[in-house]
Backbone bond lengths (Angstrom), bond angles and torsions (degrees), N, CA, C in turn:
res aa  C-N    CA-C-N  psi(-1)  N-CA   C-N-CA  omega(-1)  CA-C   N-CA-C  phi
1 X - - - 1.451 - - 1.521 110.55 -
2 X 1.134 109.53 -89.21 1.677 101.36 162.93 1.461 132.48 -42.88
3 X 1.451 88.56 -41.49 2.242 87.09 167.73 1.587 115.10 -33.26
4 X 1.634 96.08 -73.46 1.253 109.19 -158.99 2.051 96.99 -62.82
5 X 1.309 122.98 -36.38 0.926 94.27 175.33 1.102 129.85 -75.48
6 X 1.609 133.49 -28.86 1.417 137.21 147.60 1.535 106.69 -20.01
7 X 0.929 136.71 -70.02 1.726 151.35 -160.45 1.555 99.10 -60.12
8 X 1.540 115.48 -31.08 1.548 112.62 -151.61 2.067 89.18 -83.90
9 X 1.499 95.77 -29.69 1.372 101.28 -157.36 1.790 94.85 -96.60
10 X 1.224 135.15 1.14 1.621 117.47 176.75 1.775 90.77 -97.79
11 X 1.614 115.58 -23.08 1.750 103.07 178.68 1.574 99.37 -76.44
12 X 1.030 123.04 -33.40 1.977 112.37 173.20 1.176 120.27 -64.82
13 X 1.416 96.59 -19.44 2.105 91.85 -179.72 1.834 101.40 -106.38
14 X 0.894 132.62 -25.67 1.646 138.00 -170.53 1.733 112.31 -102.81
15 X 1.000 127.28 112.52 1.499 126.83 177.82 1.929 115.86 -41.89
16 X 1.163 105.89 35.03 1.592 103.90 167.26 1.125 132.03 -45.91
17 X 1.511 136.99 109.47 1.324 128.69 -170.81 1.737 99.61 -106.10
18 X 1.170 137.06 25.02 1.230 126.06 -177.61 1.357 119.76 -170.76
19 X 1.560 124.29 95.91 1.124 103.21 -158.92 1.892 116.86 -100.36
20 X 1.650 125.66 128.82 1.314 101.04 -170.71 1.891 102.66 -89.19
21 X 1.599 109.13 154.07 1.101 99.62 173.99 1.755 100.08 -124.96
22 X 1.490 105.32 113.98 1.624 97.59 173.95 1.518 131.06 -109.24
23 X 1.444 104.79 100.21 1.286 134.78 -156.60 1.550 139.24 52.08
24 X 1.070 143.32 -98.91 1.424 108.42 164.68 1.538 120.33 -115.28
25 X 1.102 116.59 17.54 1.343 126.80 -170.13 1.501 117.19 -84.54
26 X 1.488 109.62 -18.42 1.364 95.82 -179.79 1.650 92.72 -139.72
27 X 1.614 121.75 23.16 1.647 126.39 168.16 1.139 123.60 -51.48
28 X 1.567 142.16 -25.84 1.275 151.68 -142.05 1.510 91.33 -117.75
29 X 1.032 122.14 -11.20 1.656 113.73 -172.86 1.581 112.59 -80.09
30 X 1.116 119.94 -48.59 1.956 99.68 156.86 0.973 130.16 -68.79
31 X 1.158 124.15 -6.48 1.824 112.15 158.85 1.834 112.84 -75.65
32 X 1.496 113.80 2.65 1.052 121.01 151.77 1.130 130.94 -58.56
33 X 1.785 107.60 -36.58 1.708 117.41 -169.44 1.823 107.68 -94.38
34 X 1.370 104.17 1.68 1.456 92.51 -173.87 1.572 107.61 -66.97
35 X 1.429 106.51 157.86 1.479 156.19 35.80 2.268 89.03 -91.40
36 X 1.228 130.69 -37.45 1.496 134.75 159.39 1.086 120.07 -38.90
37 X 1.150 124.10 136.03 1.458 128.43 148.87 1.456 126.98 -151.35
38 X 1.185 105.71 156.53 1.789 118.95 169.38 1.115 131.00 -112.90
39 X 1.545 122.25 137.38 1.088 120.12 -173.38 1.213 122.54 -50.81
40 X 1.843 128.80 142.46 1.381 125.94 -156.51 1.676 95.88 -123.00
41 X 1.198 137.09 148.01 1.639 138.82 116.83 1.175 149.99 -59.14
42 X 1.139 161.19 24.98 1.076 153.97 -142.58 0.765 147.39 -49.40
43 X 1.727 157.96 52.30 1.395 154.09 177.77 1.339 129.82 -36.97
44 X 1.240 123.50 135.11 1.351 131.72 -179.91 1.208 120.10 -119.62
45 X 1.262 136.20 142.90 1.451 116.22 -164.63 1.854 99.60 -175.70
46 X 1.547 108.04 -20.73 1.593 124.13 172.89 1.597 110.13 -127.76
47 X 1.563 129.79 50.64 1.320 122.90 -141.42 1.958 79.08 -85.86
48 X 0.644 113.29 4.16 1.922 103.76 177.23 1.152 119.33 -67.93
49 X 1.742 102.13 -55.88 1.213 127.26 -173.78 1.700 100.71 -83.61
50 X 1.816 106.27 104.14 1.496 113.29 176.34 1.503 123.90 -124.48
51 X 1.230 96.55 37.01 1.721 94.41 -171.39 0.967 155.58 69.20
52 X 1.309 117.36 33.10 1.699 133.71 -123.91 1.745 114.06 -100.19
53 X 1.144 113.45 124.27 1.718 107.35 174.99 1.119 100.63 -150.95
54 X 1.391 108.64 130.05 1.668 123.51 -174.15 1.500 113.59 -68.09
55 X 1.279 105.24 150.68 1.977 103.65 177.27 1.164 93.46 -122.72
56 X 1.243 122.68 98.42 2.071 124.31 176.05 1.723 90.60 -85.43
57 X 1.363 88.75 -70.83 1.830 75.32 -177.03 1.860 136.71 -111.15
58 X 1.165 133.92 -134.78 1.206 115.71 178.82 1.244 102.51 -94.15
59 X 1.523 117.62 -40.61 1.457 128.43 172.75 1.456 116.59 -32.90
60 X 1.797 104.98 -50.81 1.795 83.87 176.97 1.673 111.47 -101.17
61 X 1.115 123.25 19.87 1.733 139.80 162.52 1.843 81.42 -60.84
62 X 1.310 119.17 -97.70 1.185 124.30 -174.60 1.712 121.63 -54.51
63 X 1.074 120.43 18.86 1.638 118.02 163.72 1.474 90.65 -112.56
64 X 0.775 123.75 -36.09 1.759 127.13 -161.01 1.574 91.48 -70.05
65 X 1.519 131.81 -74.14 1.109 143.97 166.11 1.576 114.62 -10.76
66 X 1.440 105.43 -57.34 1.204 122.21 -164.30 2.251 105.49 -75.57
67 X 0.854 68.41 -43.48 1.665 87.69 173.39 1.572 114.60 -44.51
68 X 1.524 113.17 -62.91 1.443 136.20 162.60 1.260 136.25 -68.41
69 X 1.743 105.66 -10.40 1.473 115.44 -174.98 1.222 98.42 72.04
70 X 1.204 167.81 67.42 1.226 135.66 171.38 1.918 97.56 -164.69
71 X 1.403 87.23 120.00 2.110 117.31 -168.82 1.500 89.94 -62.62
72 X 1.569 96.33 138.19 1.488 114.20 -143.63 2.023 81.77 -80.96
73 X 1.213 130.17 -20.18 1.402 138.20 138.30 1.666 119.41 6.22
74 X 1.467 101.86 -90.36 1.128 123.83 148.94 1.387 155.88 -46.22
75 X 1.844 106.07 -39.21 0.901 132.07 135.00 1.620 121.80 -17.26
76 X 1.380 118.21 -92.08 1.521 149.41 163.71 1.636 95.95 -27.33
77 X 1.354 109.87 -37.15 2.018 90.90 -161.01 1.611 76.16 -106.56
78 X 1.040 154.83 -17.81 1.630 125.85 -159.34 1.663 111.06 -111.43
79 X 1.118 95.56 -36.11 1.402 117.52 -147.11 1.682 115.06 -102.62
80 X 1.245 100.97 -60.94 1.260 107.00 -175.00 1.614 129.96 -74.42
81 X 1.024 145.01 89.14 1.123 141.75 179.08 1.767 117.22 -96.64
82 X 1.421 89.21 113.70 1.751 118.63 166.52 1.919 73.73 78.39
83 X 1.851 104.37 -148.91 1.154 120.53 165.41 1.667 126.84 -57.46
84 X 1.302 125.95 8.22 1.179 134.34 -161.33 1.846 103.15 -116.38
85 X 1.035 124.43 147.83 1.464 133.53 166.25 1.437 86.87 -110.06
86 X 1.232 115.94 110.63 1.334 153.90 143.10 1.645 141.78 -31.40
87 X 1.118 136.98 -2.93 1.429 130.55 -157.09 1.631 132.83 -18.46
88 X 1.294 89.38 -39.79 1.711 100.50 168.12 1.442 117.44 -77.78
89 X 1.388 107.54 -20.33 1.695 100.61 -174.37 1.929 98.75 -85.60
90 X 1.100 112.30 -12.20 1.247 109.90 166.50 1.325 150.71 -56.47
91 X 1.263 89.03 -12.12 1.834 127.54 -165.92 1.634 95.61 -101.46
92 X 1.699 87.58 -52.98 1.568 96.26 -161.56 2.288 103.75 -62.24
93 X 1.171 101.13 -37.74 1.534 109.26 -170.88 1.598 99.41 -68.09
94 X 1.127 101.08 -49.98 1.607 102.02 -173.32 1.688 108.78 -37.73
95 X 1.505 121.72 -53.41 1.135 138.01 -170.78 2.049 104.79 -75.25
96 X 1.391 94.56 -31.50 1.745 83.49 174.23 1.526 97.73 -74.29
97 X 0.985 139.72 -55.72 1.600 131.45 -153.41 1.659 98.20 -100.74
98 X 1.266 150.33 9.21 0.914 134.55 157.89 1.592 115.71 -121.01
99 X 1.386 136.77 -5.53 1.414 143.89 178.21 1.240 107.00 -135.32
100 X 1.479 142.06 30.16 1.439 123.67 -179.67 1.800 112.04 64.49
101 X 1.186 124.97 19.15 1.046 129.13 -156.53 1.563 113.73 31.78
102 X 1.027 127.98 68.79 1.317 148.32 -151.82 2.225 93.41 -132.92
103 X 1.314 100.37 138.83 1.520 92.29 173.60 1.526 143.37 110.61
104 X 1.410 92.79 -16.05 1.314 115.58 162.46 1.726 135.53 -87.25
105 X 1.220 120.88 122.31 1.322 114.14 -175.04 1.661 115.08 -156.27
106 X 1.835 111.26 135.27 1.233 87.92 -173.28 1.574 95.86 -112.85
107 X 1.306 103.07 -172.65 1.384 127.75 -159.96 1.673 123.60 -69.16
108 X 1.571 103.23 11.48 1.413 109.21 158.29 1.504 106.52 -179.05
109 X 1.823 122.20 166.79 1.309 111.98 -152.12 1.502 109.07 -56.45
110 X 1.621 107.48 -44.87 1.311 134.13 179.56 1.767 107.96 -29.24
111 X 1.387 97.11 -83.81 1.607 117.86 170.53 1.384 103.77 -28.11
112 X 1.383 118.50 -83.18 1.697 124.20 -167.12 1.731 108.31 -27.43
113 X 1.793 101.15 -42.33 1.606 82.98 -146.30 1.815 91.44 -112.31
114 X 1.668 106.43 -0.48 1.714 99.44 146.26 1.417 125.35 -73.67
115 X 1.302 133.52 -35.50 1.026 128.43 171.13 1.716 122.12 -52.33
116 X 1.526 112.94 -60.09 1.258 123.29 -168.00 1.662 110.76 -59.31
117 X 1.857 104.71 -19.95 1.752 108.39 177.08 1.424 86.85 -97.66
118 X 1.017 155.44 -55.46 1.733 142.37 -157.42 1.387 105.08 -64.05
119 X 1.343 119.59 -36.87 2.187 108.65 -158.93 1.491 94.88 -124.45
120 X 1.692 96.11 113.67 1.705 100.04 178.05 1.517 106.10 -65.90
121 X 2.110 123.97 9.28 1.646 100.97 171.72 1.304 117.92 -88.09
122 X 1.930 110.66 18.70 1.484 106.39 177.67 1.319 99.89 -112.13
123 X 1.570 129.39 5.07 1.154 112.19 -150.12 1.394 104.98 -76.12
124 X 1.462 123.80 -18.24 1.533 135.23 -168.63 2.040 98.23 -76.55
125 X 0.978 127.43 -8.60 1.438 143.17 -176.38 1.665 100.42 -68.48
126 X 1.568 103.98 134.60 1.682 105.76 149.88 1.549 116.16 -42.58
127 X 1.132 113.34 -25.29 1.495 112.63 -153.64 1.625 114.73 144.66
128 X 1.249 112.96 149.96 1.381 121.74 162.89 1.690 117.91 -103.33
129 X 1.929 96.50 117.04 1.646 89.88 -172.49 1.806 119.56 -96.19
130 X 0.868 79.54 -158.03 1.890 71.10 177.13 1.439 117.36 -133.65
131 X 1.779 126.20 153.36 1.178 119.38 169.40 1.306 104.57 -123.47
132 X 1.706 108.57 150.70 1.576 105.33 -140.50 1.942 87.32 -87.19
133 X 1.338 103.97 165.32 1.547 110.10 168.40 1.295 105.38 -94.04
134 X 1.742 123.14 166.70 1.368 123.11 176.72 1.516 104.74 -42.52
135 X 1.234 93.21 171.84 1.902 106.25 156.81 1.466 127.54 -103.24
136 X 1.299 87.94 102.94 1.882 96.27 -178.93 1.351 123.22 -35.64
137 X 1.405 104.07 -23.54 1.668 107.65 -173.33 1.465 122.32 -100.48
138 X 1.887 84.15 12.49 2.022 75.50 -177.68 1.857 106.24 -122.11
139 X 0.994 90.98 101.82 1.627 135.82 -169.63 1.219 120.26 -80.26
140 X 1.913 99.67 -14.12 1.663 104.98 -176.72 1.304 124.14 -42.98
141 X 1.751 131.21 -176.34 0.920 118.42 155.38 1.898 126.91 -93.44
142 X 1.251 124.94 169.17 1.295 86.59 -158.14 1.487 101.59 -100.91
143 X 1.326 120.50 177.44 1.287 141.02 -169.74 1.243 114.60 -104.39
144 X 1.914 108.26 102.84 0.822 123.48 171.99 1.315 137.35 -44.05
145 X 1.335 112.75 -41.15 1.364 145.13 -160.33 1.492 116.06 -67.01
146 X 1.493 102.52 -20.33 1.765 120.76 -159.29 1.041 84.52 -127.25
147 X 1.620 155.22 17.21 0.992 136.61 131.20 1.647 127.29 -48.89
148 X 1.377 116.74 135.26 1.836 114.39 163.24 1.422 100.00 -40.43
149 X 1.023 130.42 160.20 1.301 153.10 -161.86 1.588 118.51 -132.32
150 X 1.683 100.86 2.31 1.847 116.62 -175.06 1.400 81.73 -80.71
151 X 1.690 108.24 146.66 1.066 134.40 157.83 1.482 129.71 -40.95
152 X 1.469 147.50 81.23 1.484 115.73 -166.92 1.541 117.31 -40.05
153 X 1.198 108.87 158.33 1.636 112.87 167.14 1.317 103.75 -127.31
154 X 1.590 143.22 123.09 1.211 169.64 135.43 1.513 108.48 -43.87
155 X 1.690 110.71 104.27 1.723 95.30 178.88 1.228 103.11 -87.97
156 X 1.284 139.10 73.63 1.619 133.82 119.68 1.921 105.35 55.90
157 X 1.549 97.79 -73.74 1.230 105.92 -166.47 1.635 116.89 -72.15
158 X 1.054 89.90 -41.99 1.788 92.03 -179.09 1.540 116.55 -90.13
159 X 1.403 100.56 -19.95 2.166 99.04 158.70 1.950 112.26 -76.72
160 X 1.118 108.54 -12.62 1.705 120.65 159.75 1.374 107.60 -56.64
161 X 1.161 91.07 -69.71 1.868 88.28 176.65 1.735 140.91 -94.02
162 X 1.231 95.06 33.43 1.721 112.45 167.45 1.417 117.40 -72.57
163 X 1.396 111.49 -32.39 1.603 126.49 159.40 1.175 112.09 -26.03
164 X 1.724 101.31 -91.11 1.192 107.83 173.08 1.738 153.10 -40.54
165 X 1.781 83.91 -30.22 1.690 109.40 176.01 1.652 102.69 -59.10
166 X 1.276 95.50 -39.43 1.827 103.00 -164.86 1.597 99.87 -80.64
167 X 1.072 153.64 -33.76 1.226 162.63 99.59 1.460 114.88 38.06
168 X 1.615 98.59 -77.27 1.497 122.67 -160.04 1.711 82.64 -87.38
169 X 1.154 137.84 -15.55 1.627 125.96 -179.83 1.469 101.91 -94.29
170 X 1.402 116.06 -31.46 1.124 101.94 -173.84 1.788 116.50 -77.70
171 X 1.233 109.89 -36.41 1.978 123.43 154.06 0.889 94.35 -33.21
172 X 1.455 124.84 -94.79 1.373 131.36 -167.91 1.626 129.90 -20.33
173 X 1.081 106.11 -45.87 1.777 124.60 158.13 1.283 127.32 -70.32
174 X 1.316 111.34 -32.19 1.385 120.32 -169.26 1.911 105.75 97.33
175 X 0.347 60.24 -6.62 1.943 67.26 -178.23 1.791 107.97 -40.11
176 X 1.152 98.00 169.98 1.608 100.14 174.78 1.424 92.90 -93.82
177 X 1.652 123.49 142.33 0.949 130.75 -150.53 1.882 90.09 -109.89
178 X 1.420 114.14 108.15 1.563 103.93 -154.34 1.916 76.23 -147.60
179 X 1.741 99.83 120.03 1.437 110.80 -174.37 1.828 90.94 -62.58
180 X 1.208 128.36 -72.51 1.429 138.32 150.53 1.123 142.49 12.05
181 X 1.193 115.53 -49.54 1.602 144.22 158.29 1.731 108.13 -30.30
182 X 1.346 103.28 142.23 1.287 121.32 171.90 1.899 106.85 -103.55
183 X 1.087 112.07 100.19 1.413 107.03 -165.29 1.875 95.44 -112.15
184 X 1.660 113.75 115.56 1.191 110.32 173.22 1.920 93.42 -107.69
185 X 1.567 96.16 159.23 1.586 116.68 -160.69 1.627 85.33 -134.18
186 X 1.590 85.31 140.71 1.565 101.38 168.94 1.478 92.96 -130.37
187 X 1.106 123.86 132.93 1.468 143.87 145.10 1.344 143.36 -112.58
188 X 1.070 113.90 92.33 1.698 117.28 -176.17 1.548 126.83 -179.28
189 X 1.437 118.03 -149.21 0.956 121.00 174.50 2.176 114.68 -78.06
190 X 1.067 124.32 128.81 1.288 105.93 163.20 1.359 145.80 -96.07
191 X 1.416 112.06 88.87 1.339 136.82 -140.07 1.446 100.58 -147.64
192 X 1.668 100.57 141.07 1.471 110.24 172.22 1.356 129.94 -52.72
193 X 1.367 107.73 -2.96 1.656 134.71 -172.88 1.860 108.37 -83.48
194 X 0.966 95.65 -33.66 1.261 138.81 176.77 1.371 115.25 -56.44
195 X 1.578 105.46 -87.46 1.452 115.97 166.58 1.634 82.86 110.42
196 X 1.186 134.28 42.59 1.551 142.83 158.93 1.291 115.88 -64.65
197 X 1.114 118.41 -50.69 1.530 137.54 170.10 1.728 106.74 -48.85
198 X 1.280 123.93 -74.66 1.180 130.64 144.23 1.822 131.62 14.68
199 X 1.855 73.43 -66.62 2.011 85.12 -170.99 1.604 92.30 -100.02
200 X 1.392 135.09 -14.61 1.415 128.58 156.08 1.868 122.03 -49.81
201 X 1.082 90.93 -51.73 1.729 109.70 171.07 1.573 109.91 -51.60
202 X 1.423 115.74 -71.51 1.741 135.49 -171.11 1.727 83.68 -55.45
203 X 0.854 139.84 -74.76 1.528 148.75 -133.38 1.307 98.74 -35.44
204 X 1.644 128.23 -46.54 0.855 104.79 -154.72 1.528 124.17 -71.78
205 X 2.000 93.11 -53.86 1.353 112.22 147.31 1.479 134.43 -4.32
206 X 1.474 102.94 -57.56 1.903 113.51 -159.30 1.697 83.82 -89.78
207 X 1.289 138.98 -22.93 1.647 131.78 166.14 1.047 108.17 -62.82
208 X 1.421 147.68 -67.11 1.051 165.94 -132.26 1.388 97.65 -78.22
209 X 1.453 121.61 -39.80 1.293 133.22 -142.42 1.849 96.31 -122.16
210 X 0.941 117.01 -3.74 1.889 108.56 -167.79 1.969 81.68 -150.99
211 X 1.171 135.91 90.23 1.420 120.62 169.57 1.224 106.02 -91.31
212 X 1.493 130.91 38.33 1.578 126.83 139.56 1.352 109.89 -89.75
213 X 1.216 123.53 -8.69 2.087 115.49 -151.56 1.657 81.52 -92.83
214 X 0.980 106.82 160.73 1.468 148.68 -175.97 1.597 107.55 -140.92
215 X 1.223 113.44 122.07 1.379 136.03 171.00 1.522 125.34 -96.36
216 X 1.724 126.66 109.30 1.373 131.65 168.53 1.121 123.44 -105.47
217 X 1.037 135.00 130.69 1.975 143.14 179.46 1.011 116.76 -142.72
218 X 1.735 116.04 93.45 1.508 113.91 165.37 1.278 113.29 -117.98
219 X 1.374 128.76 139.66 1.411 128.91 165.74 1.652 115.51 -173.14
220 X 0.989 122.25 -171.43 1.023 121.53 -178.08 2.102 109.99 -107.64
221 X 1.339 114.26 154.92 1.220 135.98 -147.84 1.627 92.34 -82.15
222 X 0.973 149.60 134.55 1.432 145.16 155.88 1.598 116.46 -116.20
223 X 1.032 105.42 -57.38 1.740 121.63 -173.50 1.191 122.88 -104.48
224 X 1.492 126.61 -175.79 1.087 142.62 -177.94 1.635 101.73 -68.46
225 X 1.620 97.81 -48.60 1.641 96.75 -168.65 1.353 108.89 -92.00
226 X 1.659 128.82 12.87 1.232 123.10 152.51 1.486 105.78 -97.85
227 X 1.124 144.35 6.19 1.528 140.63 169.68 1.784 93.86 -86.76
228 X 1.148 110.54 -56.38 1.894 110.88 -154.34 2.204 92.35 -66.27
229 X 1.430 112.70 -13.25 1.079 115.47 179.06 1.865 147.13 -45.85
230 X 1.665 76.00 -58.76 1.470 104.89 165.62 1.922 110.07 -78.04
231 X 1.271 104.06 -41.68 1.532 119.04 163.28 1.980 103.97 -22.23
232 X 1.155 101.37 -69.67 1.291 129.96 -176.13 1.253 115.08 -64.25
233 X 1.302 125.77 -52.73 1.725 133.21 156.77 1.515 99.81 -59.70
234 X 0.862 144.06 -73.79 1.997 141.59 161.02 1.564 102.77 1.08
235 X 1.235 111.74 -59.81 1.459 103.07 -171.85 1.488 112.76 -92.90
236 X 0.935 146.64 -14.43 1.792 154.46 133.67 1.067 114.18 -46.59
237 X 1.428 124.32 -20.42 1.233 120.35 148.83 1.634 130.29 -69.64
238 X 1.334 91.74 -37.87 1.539 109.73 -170.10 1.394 94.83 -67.43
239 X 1.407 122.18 -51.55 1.763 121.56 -169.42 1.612 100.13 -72.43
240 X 1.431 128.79 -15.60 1.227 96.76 147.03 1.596 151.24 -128.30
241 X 1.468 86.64 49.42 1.189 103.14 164.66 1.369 93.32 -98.44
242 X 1.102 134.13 -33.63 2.031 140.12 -177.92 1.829 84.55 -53.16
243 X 1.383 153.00 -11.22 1.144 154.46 -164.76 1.177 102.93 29.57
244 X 1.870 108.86 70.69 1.405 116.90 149.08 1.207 114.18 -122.39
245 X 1.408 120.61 -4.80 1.696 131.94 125.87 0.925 130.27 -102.27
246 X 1.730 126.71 157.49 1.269 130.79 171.39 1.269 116.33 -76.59
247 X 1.138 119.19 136.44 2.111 105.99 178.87 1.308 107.94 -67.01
248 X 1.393 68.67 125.49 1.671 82.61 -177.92 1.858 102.45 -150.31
249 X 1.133 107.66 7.12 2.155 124.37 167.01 1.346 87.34 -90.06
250 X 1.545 94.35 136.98 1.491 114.75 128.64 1.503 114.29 -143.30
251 X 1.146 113.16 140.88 1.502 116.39 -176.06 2.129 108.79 -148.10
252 X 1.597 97.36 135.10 1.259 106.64 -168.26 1.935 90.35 -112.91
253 X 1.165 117.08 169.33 1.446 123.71 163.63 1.698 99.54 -164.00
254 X 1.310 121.56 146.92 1.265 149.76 149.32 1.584 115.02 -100.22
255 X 1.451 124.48 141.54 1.208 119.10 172.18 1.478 99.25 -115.01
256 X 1.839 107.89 130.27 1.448 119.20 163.60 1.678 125.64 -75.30
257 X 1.134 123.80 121.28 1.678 117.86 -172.40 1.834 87.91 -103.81
């Protein structure tokens, strides 16, 4: 809500000629600038995740509205798709009625042209294009030469206090509070997108095998393979409380409905 209006108001004050929008989190912000506008991009790369809040009745049509700033007018042509307030379709409309629906592209060939057949809010789109990923096959070594040539600068002050950061994370968890410690952090969603499942599996292994590392996992629950996750950390927990590891898990989860 404020994002997008924050965003609508630094392109009215700053000569922006291009605006990127990456995925639906910051889509609603040129329908800020109308009757104006600027040219947009769009990337896709989470087309699932679209922002979603139901409109059962008129009552929350007009709280929702009110929430976003945005005249239920506008609303209706940008935003809203079917019974749903939309965030991603916001991005997507902007580009049908202001670029030929021209402008959209996700983050590999695959992606671009699954998205634009899976979600009827692209179907009004020229198309979904693609931006290429590195090249796996270029292995060279790299070239010094085409490096910037600025000096690094090391802030001193804030590598002083990484100590402590690791410290106050490791409290925070309960952890053994060990300056020493190899403490890896997971933060995010827990989803096969993710690769949660993944570091559920390794965990045990990479303990077994490094008894400085310390393990963190907080996020919220999305999928199948972020439910069977914690499942899996549950019992690595259990073996070490059986004290055939040292604690050295901590793991948080929220479930999204």
């Amino acid at each position: 809500m404020a994002w997008n209006q924050c965003i609508a108001a630094i392109i009215k004050r700053f000569p922006i000629n291009l605006y990127h929008i990456n995925n639906y989190h910051g889509a609603p912000a040129p329908v800020h600038l109308l009757p104006e506008t600027v040219a947009a991009v769009f990337s896709l790369h989470n087309a699932e995740f679209q922002g979603l809040w139901p409109l059962r009745t008129p009552k929350e049509k007009t709280e929702v509205c009110s929430v976003f700033n945005i005249s239920q007018e506008l609303f209706k042509k940008y935003v809203q798709f079917g019974d749903v307030f939309n965030l991603l379709h916001a991005g997507s409309s902007y580009l049908r009625f202001h670029q030929r629906g021209y402008g959209a592209v996700g983050v590999s060939a695959k992606y671009g042209k699954r998205s634009w057949t899976r979600y009827p809010i692209f179907w009004g789109l020229s198309g979904v294009g693609e931006l290429p990923n590195p090249d796996p096959t270029d292995t060279g070594d790299d070239d010094l030469s085409r490096r910037d040539s600025t000096e690094t600068v090391v802030h001193a002050e804030f590598e002083a206090g990484r100590a402590e950061l690791k410290r106050q994370a490791q409290e925070g968890a309960g952890l053994k509070q060990k300056p020493d410690a190899e403490l890896l952090v997971f933060v995010g969603r827990w989803s096969m997108q993710k690769g949660i499942d993944l570091i559920a599996d390794v965990a045990p292994q990479l303990l077994k095998e490094n008894k400085n590392l310390q393990l963190l996992c907080i996020g919220p629950v999305i999928d199948l393979y972020g439910k069977f996750a914690p499942m899996k950390l549950q019992r690595l927990i259990k073996v070490i409380l059986e004290g055939l590891l040292k604690a050295r898990v901590y793991f948080s989860t929220a479930v999204y409905f």
